[in-house]
C-alpha positions as CSV (number, residue, x, y, z in Angstrom):
1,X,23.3,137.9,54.5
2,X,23.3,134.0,53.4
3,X,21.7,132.8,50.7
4,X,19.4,130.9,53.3
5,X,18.8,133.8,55.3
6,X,17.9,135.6,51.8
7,X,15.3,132.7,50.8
8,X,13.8,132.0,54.3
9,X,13.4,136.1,54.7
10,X,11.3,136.2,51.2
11,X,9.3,133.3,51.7
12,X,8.5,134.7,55.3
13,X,8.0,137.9,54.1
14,X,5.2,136.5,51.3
15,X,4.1,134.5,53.9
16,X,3.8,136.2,57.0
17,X,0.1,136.0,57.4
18,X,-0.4,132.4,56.8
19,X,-1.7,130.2,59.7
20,X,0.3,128.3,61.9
21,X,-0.9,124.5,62.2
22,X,0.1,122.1,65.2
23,X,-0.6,119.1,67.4
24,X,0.1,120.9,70.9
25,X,3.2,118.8,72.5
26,X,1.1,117.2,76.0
27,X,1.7,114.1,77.9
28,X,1.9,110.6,76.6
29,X,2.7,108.4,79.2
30,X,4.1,108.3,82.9
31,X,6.0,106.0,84.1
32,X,6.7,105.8,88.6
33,X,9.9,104.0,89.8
34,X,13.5,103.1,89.2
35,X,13.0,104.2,85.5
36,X,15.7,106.2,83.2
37,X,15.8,107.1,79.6
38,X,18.1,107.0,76.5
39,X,18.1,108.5,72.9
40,X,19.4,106.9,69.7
41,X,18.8,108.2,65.8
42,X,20.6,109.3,63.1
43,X,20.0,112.6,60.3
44,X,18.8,112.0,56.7
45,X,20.9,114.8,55.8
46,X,24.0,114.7,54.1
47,X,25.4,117.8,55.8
48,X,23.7,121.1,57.3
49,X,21.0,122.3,54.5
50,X,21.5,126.1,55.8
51,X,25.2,125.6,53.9
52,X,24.1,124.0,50.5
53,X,22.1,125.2,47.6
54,X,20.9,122.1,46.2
55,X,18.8,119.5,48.1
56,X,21.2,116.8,49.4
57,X,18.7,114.8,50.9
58,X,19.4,111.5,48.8
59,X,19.7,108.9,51.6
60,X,17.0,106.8,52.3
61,X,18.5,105.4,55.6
62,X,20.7,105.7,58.5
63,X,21.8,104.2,61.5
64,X,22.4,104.5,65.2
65,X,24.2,102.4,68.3
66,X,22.1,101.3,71.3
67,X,24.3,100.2,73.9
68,X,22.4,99.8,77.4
69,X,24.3,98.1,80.3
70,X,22.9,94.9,81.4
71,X,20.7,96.0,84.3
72,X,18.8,97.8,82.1
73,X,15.7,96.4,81.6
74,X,13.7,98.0,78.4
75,X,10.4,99.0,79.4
76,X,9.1,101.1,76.5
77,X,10.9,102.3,73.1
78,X,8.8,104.6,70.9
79,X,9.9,105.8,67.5
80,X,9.8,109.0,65.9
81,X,10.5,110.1,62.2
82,X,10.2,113.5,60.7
83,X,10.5,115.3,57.9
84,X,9.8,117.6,55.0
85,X,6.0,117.3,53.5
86,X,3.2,115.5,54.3
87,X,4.4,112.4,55.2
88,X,5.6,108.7,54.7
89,X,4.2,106.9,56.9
90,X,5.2,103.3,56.3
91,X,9.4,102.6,56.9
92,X,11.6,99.7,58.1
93,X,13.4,99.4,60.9
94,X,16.3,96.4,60.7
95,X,14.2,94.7,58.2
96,X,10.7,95.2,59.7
97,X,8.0,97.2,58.3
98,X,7.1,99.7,60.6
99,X,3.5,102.1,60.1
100,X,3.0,105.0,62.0
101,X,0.2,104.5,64.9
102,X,0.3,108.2,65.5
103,X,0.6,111.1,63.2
104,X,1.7,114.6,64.2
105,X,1.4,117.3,61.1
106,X,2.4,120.6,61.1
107,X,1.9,123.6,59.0
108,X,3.6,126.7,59.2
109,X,5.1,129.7,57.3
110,X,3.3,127.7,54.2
111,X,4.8,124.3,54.1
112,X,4.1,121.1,55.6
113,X,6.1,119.0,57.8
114,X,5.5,115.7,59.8
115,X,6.4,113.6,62.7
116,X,5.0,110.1,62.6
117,X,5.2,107.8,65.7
118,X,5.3,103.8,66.3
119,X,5.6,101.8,69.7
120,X,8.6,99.3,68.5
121,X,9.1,97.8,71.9
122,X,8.5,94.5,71.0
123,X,10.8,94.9,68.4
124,X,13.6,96.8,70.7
125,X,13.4,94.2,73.4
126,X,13.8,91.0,70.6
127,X,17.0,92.7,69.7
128,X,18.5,94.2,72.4
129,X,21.7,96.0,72.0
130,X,23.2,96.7,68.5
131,X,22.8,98.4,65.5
132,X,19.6,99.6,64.5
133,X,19.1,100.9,60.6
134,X,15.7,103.2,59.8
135,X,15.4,102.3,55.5
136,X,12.5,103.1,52.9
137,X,12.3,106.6,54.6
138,X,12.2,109.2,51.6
139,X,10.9,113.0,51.5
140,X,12.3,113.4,48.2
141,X,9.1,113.3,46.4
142,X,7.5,117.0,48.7
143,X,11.1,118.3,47.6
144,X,10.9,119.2,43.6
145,X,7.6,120.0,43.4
146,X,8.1,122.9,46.2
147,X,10.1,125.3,47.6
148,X,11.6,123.8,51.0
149,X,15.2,123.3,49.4
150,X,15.2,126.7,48.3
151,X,13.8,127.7,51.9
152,X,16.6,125.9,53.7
153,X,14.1,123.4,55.5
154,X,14.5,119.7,53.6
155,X,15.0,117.7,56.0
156,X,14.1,113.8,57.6
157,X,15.4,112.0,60.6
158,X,14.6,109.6,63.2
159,X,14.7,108.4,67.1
160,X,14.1,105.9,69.2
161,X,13.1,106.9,72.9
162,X,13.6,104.4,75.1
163,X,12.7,103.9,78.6
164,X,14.5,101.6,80.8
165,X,14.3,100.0,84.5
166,X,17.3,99.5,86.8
167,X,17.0,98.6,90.4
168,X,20.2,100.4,91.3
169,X,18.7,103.9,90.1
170,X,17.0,105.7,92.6
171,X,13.2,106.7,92.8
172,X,11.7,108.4,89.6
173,X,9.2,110.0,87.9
174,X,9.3,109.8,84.0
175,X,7.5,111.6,82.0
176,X,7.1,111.3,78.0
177,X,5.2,114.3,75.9
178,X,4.5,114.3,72.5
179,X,3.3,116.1,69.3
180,X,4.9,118.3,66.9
181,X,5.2,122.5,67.7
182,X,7.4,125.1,65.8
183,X,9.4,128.2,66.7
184,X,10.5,130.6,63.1
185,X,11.7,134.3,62.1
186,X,7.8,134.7,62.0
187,X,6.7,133.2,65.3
188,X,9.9,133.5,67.3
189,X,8.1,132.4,70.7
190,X,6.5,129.2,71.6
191,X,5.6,128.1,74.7
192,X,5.4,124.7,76.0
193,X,3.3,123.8,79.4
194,X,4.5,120.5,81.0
195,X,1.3,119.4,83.3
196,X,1.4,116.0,85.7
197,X,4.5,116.4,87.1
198,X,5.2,115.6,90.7
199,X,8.6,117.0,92.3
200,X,9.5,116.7,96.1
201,X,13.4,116.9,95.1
202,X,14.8,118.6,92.3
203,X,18.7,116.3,92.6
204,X,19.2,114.7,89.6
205,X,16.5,115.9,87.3
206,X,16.9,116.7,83.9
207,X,14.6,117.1,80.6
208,X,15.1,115.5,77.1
209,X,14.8,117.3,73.7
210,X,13.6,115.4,70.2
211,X,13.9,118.6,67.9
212,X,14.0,118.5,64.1
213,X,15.5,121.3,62.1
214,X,18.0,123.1,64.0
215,X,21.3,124.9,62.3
216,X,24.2,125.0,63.8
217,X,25.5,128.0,61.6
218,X,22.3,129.9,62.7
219,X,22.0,131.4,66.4
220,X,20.2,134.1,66.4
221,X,18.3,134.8,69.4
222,X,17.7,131.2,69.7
223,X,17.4,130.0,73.3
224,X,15.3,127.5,75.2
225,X,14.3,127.9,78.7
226,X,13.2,125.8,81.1
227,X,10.4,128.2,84.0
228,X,12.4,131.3,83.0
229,X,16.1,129.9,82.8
230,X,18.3,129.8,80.2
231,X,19.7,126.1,79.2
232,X,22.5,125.3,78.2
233,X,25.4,122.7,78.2
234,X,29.3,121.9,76.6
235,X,27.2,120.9,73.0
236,X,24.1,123.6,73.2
237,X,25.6,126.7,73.7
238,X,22.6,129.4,75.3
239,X,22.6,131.2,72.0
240,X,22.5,127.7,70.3
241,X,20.5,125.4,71.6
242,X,19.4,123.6,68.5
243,X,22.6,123.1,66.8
244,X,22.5,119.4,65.3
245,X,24.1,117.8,68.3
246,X,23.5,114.4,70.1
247,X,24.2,114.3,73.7
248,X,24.1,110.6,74.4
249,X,26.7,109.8,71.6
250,X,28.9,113.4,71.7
251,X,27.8,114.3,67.9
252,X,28.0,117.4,66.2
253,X,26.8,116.5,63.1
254,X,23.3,115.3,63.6
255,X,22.5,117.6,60.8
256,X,19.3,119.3,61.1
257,X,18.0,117.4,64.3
258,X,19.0,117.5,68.1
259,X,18.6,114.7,70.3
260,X,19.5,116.6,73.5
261,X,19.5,116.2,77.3
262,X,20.1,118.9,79.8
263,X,20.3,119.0,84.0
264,X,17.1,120.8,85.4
265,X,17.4,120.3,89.0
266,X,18.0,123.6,89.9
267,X,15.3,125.3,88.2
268,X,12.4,123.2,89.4
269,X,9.6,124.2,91.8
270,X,9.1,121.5,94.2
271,X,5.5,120.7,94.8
272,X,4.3,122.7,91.6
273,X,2.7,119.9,89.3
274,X,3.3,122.0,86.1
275,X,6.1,123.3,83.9
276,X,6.9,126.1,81.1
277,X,9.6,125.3,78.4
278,X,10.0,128.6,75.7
279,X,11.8,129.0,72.6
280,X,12.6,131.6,70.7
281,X,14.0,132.1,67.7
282,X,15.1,135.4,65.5
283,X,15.9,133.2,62.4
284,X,16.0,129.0,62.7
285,X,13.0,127.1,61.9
286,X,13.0,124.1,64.7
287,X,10.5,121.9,65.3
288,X,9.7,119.8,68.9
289,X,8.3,116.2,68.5
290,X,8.5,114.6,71.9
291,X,10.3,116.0,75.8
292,X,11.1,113.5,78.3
293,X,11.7,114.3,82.1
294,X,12.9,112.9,84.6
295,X,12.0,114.0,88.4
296,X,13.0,112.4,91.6
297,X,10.1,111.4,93.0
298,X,8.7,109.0,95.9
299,X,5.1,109.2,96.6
300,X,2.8,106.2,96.7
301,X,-0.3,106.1,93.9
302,X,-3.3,104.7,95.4
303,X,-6.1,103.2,92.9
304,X,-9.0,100.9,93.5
305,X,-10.9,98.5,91.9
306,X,-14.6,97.0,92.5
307,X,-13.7,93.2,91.9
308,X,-17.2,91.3,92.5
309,X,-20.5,92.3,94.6
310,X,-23.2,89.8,95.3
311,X,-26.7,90.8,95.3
312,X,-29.8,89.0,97.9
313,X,-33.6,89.2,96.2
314,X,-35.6,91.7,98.0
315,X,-32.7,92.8,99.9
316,X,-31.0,95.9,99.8
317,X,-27.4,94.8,101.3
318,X,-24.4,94.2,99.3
319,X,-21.6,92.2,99.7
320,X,-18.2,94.2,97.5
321,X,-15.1,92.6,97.2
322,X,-12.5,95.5,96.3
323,X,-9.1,96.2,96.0
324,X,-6.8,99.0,96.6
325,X,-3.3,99.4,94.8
326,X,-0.3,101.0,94.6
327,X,1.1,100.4,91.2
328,X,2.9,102.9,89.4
329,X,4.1,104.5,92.5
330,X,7.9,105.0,93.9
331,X,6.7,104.6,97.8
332,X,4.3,102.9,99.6
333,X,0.9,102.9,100.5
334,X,0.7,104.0,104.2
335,X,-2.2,101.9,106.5
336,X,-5.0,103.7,107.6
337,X,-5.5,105.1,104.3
338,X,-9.1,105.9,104.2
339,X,-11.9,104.8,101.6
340,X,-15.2,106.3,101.5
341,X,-18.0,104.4,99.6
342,X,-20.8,106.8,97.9
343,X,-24.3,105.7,96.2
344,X,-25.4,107.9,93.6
345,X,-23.3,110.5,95.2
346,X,-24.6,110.2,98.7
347,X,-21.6,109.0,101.6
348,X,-23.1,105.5,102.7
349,X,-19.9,103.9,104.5
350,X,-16.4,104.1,105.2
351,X,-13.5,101.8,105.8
352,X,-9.3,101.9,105.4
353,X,-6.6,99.9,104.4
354,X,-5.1,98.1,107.0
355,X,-1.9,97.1,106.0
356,X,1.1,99.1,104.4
357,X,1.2,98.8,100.8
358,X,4.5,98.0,99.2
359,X,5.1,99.9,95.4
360,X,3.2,97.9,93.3
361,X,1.4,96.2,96.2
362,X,-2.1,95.1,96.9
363,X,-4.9,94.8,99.5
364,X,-8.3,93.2,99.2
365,X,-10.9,92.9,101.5
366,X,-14.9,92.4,101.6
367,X,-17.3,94.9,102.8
368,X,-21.2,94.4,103.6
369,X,-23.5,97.7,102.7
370,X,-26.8,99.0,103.3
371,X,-28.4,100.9,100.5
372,X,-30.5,103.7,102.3
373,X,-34.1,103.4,101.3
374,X,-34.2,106.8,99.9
375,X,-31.6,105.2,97.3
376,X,-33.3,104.0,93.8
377,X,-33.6,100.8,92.6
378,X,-30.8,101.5,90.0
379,X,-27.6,103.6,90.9
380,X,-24.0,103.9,90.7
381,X,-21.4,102.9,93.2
382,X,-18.6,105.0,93.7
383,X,-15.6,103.8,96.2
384,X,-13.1,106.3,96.1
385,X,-9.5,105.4,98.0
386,X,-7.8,108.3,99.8
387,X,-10.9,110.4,100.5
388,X,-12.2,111.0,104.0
389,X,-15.9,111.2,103.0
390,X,-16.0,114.8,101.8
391,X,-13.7,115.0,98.8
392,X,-10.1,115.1,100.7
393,X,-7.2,112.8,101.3
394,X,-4.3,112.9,104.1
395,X,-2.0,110.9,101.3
396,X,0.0,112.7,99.0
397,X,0.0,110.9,95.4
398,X,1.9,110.6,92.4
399,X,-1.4,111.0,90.6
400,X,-4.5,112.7,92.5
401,X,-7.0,111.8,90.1
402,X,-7.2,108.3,89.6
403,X,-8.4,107.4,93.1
404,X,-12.1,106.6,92.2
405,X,-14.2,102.9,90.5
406,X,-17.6,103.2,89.7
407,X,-20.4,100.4,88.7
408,X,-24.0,100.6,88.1
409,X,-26.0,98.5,90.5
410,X,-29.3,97.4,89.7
411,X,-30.9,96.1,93.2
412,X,-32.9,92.3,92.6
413,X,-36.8,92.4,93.1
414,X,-38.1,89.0,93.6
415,X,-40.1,86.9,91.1
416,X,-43.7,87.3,91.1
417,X,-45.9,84.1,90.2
418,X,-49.4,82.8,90.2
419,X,-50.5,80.6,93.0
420,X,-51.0,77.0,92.1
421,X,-54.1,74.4,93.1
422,X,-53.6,71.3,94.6
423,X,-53.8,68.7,92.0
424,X,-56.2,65.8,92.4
425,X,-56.1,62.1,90.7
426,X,-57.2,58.7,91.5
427,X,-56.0,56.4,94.0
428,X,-54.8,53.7,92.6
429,X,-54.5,51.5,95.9
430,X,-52.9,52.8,99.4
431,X,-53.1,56.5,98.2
432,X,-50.9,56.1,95.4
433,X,-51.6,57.9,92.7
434,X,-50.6,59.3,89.0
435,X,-50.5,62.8,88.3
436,X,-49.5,64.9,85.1
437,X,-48.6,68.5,86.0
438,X,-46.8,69.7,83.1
439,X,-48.8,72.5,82.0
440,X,-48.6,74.1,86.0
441,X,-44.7,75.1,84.3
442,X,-46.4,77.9,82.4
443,X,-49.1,78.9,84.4
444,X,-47.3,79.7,87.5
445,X,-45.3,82.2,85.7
446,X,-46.1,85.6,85.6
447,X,-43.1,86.1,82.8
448,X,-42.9,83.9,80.0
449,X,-39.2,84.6,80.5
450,X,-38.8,82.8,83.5
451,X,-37.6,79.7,84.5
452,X,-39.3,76.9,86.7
453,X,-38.2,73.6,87.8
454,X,-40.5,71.0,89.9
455,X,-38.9,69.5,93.2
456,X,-39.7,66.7,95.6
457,X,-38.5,68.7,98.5
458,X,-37.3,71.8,99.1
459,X,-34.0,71.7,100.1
460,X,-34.1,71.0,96.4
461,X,-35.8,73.5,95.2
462,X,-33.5,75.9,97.2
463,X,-29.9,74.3,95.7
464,X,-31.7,73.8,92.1
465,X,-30.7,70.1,92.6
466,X,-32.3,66.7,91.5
467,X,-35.4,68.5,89.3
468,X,-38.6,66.0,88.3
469,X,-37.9,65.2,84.6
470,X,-40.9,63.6,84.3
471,X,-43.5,66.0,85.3
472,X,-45.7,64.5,82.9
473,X,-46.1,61.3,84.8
474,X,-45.0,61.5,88.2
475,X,-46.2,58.7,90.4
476,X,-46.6,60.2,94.3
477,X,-46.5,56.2,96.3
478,X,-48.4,57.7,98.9
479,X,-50.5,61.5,99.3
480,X,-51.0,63.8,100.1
481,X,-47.5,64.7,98.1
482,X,-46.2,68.2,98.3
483,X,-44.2,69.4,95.5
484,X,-42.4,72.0,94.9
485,X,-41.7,74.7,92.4
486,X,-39.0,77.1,92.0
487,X,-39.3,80.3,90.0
488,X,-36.2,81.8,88.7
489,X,-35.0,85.4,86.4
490,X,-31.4,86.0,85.7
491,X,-31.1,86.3,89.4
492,X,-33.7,85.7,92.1
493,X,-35.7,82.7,91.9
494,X,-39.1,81.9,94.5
495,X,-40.0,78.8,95.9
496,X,-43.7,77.9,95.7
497,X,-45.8,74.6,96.1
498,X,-49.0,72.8,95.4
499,X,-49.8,69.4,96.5
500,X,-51.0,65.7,95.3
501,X,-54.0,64.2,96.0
502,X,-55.8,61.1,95.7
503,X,-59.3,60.4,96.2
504,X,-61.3,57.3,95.8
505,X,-62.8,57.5,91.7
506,X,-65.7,55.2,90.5
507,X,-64.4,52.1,89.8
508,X,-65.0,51.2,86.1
509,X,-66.8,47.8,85.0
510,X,-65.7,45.8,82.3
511,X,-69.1,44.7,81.2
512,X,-68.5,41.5,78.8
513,X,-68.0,38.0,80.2
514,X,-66.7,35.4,77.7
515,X,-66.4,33.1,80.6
516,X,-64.6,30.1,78.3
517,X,-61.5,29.4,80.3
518,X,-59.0,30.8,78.0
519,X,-58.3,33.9,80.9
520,X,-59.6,36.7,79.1
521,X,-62.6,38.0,80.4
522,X,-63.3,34.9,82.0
523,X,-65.2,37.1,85.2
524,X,-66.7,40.2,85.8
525,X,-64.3,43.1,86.4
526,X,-64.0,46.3,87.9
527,X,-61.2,48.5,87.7
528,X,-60.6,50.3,90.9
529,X,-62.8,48.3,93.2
530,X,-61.0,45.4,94.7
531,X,-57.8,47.7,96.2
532,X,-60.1,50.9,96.8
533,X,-63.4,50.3,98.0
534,X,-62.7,46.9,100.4
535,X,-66.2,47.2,101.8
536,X,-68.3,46.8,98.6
537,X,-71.3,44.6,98.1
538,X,-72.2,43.3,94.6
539,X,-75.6,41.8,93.4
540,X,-76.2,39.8,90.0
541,X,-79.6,39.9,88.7
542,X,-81.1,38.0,85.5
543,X,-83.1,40.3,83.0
544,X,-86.6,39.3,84.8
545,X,-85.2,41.0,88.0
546,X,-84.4,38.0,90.1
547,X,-81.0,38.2,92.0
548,X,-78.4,35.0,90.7
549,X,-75.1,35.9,92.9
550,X,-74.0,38.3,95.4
551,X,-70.7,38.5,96.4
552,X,-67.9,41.4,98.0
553,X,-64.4,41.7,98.8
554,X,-63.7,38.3,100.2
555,X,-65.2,36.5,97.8
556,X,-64.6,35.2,94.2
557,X,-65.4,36.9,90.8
558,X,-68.3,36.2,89.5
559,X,-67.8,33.6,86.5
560,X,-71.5,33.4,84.8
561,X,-72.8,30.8,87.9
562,X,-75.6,31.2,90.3
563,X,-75.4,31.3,93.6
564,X,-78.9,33.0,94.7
565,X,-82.7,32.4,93.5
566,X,-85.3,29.8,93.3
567,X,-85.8,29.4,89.7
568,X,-82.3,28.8,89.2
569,X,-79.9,25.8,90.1
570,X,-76.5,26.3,91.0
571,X,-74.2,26.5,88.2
572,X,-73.7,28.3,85.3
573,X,-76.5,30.5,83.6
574,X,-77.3,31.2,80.5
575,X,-76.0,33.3,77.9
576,X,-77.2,36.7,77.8
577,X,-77.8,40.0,79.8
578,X,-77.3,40.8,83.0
579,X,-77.3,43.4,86.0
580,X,-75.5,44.6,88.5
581,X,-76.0,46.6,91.8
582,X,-72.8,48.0,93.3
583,X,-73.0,49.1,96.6
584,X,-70.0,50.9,97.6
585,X,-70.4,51.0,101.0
586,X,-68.5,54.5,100.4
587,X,-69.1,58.0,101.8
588,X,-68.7,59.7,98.7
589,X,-70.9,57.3,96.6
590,X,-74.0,56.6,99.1
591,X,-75.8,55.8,95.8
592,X,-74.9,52.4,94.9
593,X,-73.7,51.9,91.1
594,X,-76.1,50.3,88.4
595,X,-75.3,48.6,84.6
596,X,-75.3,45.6,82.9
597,X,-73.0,43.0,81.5
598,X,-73.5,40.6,79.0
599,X,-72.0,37.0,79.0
600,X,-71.2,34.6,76.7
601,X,-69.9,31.4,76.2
């Protein structure tokens, strides 16, 4: 027995019933189309640790080729490094500091290992082909201070995976799974289930290995199957699959990682969405990070999307713009494909696309709907592409579960408001007339919340144009003057209106007469007569009764002179008080008006 064999068998022994720690390897992402994929890395490791004593692990950085032909069009590159312990998680990749987005630790047999992850493909695709060097990667501190030189498993690498696009490939299914699983002496099974896959012909596919810790010099009961059969190529022999070996480059002394790629088309199940890849192992330790597959594959992928809906106040139709794709896919999008439309569940409408949808094609269109009545207020829309309107399709898709959008729809209730009186104010001559109606902004509203404007006509009022500014002051040249008021939330708005008035007021006297000649208050004046009340009669009378002028709308204003009485001559009277009669020869002042003005020279 080797000196390995004879550490790893005590440590397992004294360790047999410690638990086994992992991040389960599942799917990370799919891609659909003209898509292939290439591994590049490079070991940590001097030489295989199963033939030294001593830790060798003194490099802290190695190197590796890419060398894509120029059709290849990068699409993704993700990068994986592993090792020995509990982690470093920050390193530099060609003089860029790369931190792990993703950690996968694993603990098992009684030691601690890692796989950290980082999407570099901004990176990848600024460089293109060339050399790429990992640096600032070290283990060495987990190393002294345990036992995993003297257990045969110090170790640290790295890889790059990297998807690419080529239009002379044919039609794929790629699929990238990821985490970090073991197989040992003490757990010499583990089984890997490989879900979302989609197979309608098995030529040309094969499955990619990132696997960290292999030996060559150990192959014992080691084998890795793929649904029940045994892989194996020229580098992995079936007894060997983990054995240090690159097969993109040819290398056999990736020490203590395998970056490995094997033909599967013969052992797939067409139509079966799922997958089982097993290990076992009667002695190496090795460690999966990430498998990649590759299927033939050329089914469309039909999604949809809700892009606008327009609600009507008090109305429970809505107008939905939507769109159906078929991104992702490797075929298109056959016409006719239905869509059923659901709210809160119940089937409300049905349509179809109507044209055939090229890979990563497009169709939009508008559809009207009817909410039923027995429908609340406030649901959720479902339109759900590829269903018949109970659940089923007729199109067979790349992905059978992303087929539905969903929204919440709240349906509009109209604004309520507070009826508004007609407002009234004085005429001013010819029914025009000055009217303040700010304060009708907050009575009209029901919600302080809302929003009201003032309008001089409707059509106004309906296309929120042209609002009175001056609501304040608004002159109305002639009344009655409707105005009107719209009422607005977030959404609906009302139109309301109240109107302007005039009506005749008591016209007001100016009751001093310094009748002088200098034009102020040369005559007796009444505001609101002259314009208003063209029919009015006016009688002057001295303080002992007797009548000194009459006059009405055709004639002159009375200056202080007499033109009436017996006692008086014509001319001007005296200083002092007088009276006046004002008959407004008015139906809504059959009482004549009474005062007194005093005059002075």
């Amino acid at each position: 027995m080797n000196i390995k064999l004879r550490f790893k068998n005590l440590v397992f022994f004294l360790l047999f019933s410690c638990v086994t720690l992992a991040q389960d390897v599942s799917l990370y992402e799919q891609f659909n189309g003209r898509f292939d994929f290439i591994f590049i890395g490079n070991t940590m490791n001097n030489s295989e640790n199963n033939l030294n004593t001593l830790c060798n692990i003194t490099a802290t950085s190695s190197s590796a080729n890419l060398n894509l032909s120029s059709n290849d069009e990068i699409q993704k590159a993700f990068l994986y490094w592993a090792g020995s312990g509990t982690g470093d998680f920050e390193v530099n990749l060609n003089g860029n500091v790369i931190n792990s987005q993703r950690n996968f630790p694993l603990f098992q047999n009684g030691f601690d290992y890692f796989c950290a992850f980082a999407d570099v493909t901004d990176l990848i695709l600024a460089t293109g082909n060339g050399n790429y060097t990992l640096s600032d990667f070290d283990v060495t501190p987990f190393l002294d201070a345990t036992h995993y030189c003297s257990n045969r498993t110090n170790f640290a690498g790295w890889a790059i995976v990297i998807v690419y696009k080529n239009n002379n490939l044919p039609l794929n299914q790629l699929n990238v799974y990821d985490g970090l699983q073991g197989v040992s002496q003490t757990q010499q099974n583990l089984t890997l289930n490989l879900n979302s896959l989609n197979v309608i012909d098995n030529i040309g596919a094969k499955i990619g290995f990132v696997a960290w810790e292999g030996d060559k010099n150990l192959a014992i009961n080691e084998t890795l199957r793929f649904n029940g059969n045994i892989l194996s190529n020229a580098l992995n022999p079936s007894n060997n699959a983990f054995n240090g070996t690159n097969s993109f480059t040819g290398s056999t002394t990736l020490y203590n990682m395998d970056l490995d790629v094997y033909d599967i088309q013969n052992y797939l199940q067409i139509g079966v969405p799922t997958a089982e890849i097993k290990l076992t192992s009667g002695q190496d330790f090795v460690m999966i990070s990430t498998v990649v597959t590759k299927l033939n594959s050329q089914l469309p992928d039909a999604t949809i999307v809700i892009d606008n809906f327009n609600l009507g106040c008090d109305s429970r139709g809505i107008l939905v713009d939507y769109t159906v794709y078929n991104v992702n896919s490797t075929n298109p999008l056959p016409a006719g494909t239905p869509i059923s439309i659901y709210a809160d569940g119940q089937l409300i409408e049905t349509t179809e696309t109507t044209a055939i949808l090229p890979m990563e094609g497009s169709f939009s269109s508008s559809i009207l709907l009817t909410i039923p009545d027995a429908i609340p207020a406030n649901f959720t829309l479902d339109f759900v592409v590829d269903d018949s309107g109970d659940g089923t399709g007729i199109v067979t898709e790349i992905n059978e579960n992303n087929n539905s959008f969903s929204i919440n729809i709240s349906l509009l209730s109209s604004v309520e408001f507070n009826l508004l009186d007609n407002l009234i104010s004085c005429n001013l001559g010819q029914k025009k007339g000055t009217f303040d109606f700010s304060s009708y902004e907050e009575f009209v509203k029901e919600n302080q919340d809302h929003v009201v404007h003032f309008f001089e006509t409707h059509s106004d009022a309906n296309t929120n144009l042209n609002p009175i500014l001056n609501s304040n002051n608004y002159t109305a040249n002639s009344t009655p003057k409707e105005i009107f008021v719209r009422i607005e939330n977030e959404n609906c708005f009302r139109i309301t209106s109240f109107l302007l008035e005039t009506k005749n007021c008591p016209p007001t006297p100016f009751n001093v007469i310094t009748a002088n000649g200098d034009g102020l208050n040369d005559f007796l004046h009444f505001e609101g007569l002259r314009d208003i009340f063209t029919n009015f009669k006016l009688y002057i009378y001295s303080r002992w009764g007797r009548l000194v002028w009459e006059g009405n709308n055709n004639s002159k204003n009375w200056y202080g002179q007499s033109s009436k009485g017996i006692e008086l001559n014509i001319g001007d009277v005296p200083d002092g008080t007088y009276f006046y009669i004002l008959d407004l020869n008015d139906a809504d002042y059959p009482t004549p008006l009474t005062g007194f003005v005093y005059l002075t020279r």
